[in-house]
N, C-alpha and C positions, 0 to 999 in steps of 0.2 A: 564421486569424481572430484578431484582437487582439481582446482585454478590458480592461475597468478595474476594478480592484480601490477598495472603499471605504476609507475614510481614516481611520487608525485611531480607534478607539472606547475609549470608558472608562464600566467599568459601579461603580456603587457600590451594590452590592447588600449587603455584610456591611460589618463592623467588623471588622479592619480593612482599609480598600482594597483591592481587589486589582487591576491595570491588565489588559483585558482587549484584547490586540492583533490585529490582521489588516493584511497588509502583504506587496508583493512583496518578494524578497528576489535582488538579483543578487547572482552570488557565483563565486566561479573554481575551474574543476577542470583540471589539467595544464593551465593556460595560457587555458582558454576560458570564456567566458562562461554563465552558465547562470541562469534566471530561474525562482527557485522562489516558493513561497505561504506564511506561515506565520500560523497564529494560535493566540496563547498562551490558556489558561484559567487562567494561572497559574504561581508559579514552581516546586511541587512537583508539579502536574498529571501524570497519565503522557504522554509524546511516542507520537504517530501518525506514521508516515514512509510517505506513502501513493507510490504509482508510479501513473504514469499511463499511460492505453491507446495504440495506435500513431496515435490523435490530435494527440499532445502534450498537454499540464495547458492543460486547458479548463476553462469552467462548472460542466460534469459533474462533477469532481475536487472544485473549489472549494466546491459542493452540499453535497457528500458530508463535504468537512472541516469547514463548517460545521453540519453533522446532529452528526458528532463533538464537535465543539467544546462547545455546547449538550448535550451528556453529559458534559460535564468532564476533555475532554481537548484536549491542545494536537497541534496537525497540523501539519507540515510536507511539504507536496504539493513532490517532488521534480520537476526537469525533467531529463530525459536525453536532451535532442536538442541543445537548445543556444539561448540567450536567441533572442527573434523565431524561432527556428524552430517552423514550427506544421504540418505537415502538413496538407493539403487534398486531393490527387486520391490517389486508391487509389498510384499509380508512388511517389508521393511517400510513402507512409506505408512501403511496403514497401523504399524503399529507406534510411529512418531505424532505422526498425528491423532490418533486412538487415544493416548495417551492425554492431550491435550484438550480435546474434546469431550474426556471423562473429569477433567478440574479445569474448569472455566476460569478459578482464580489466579492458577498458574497460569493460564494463556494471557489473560488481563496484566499479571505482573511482569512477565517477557516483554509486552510491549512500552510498558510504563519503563522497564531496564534501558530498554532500547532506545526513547525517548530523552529517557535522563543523557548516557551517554553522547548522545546528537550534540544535545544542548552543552556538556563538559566540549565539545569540540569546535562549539562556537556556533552551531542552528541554533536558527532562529526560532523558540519550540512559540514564542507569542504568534506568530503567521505560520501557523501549520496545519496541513492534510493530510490524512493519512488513506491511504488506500494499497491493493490487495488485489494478487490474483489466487481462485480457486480456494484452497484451503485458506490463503489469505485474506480473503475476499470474503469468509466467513467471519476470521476473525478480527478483521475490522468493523465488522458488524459487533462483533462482542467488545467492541474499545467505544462501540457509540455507545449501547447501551450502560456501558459501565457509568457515564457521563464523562467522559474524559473531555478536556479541552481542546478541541479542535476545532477548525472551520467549517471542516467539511470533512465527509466520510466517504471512497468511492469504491467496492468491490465491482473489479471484472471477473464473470461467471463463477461466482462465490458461491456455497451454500447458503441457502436465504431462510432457512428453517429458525422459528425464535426457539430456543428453549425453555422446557416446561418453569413456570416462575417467573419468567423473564418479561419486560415489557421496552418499548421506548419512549419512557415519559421523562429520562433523565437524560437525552441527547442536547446536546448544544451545539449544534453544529448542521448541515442542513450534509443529505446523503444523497448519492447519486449512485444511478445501479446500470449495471449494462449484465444483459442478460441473451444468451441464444434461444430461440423457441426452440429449436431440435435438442437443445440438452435431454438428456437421459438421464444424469445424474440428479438433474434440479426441474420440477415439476411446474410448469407455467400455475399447477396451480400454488407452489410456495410461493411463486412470484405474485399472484393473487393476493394471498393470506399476507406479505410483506406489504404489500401496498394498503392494504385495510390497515392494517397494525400502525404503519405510519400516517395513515389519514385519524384515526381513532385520536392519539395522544397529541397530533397537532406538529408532529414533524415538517419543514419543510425537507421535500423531497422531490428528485425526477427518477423515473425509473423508464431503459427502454431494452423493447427489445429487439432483435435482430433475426428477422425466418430465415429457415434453412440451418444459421448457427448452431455449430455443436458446443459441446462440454470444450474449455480451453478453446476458445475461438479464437485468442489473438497469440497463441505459441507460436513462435514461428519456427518454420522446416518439420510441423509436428502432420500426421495426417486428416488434422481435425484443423487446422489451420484453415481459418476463413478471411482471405484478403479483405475483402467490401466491409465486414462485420468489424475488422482489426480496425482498418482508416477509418472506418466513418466514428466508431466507437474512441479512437485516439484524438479525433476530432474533435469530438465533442467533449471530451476530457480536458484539452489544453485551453480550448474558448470558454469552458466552465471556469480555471484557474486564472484565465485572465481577468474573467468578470471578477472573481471573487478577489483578486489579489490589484484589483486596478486604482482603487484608491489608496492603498499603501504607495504603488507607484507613484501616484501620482504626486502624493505628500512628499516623498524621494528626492523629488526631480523639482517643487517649486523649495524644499530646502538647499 
């Protein structure tokens, strides 16, 4: 399904100006093409590196970056399938993602493209988090482990399985998990095994979950859509960013 993105915007809310942007972003990773989203709040703002589900960066994502944005952060909604690639029938999501899920390092390189690109656009990649829904929510599991630079790591209803090999003794960054007990897809006990995994290596971590919550609890207009699990979970997501981003504020503002 194609989209149109609006054209960018200028708010002049303070003294002095600040240019407030939203804007596709094509941009090349080993050779291909890739169609990301980005919107600045600014040029010292924290960056968001959000992933998106085995949709591809839809509406949903875009929604979501601007809910952020509107908190005073800049997004860049990565694509990891590949520019016009948009998955539509079930075969097809599974085999975009399939794909990726069989070379880890391609999935790790996608986002480190995506990253690079933010930062050529002016995010801020030294104050950055990255998080993820469902398929993206796995693989930003696979960007903490890789050790990547981030603050913080947060998949919503991700897959939580480590891969064989794999450990989290190279994360830098502390991870937060939002999780539904009625998932079908993801096993309270991977959520188990993830929390040992991150207690084991010394991770700091929270992880919670939400009863009754299905698979994709915070889609919204989806049948699995769970109101109380989305807020309280969105909740706790933005007072986590606040904490985490509060003394950069703060340095901000006595500069």
């Amino acid at each position: 399904m194609r989209y149109f993105i609006p054209a960018i915007c200028m708010c002049l809310l303070v003294l002095p100006a600040v240019a407030l942007t939203e804007e596709n972003v094509i941009y090349t990773v080993n050779d291909s093409e890739y169609e990301g989203y980005f919107l600045s709040a600014g040029e010292d703002a924290p960056l968001i590196l959000m992933i998106h589900d085995w949709d591809g960066l839809t509406d949903y994502e875009m929604k979501r970056a601007r809910m952020l944005r509107e908190l005073g952060y800049s997004v860049f909604a990565a694509d990891l399938f590949g520019k016009g690639l948009r998955p539509d029938t079930l075969e097809e999501k599974q085999k975009a993602t399939g794909e990726l899920y069989s070379d880890r390092g391609k999935m790790r390189a996608l986002m480190n493209g995506a990253l690079k690109a933010a930062e050529e656009r002016g995010g801020n990649v030294s104050k950055a988090v990255a998080m993820g829904y469902c398929f993206g929510g796995t693989a930003v599991l696979e960007l903490a482990r890789s050790g990547a630079e981030f603050m913080a790591f947060v998949p919503f209803h991700g897959g939580l399985e480590t891969p064989e090999g794999q450990d989290y003794s190279q994360v830098k960054g502390e991870i937060l998990v939002f999780h539904g007990s009625a998932d079908s897809h993801v096993s309270l006990e991977d959520f188990a095994a993830l929390a040992k995994a991150l207690e084991a290596s010394g991770t700091a971590h929270e992880m919670i979950t939400y009863g009754g919550a299905r698979h994709a609890f915070s889609v919204f207009d989806s049948d699995r859509y769970d109101a109380k699990a989305d807020k309280r979970s969105w909740s706790r997501f933005t007072d986590f960013l606040e904490m985490l981003f509060k003394p950069h504020r703060e340095m901000n503002t006595k500069a």
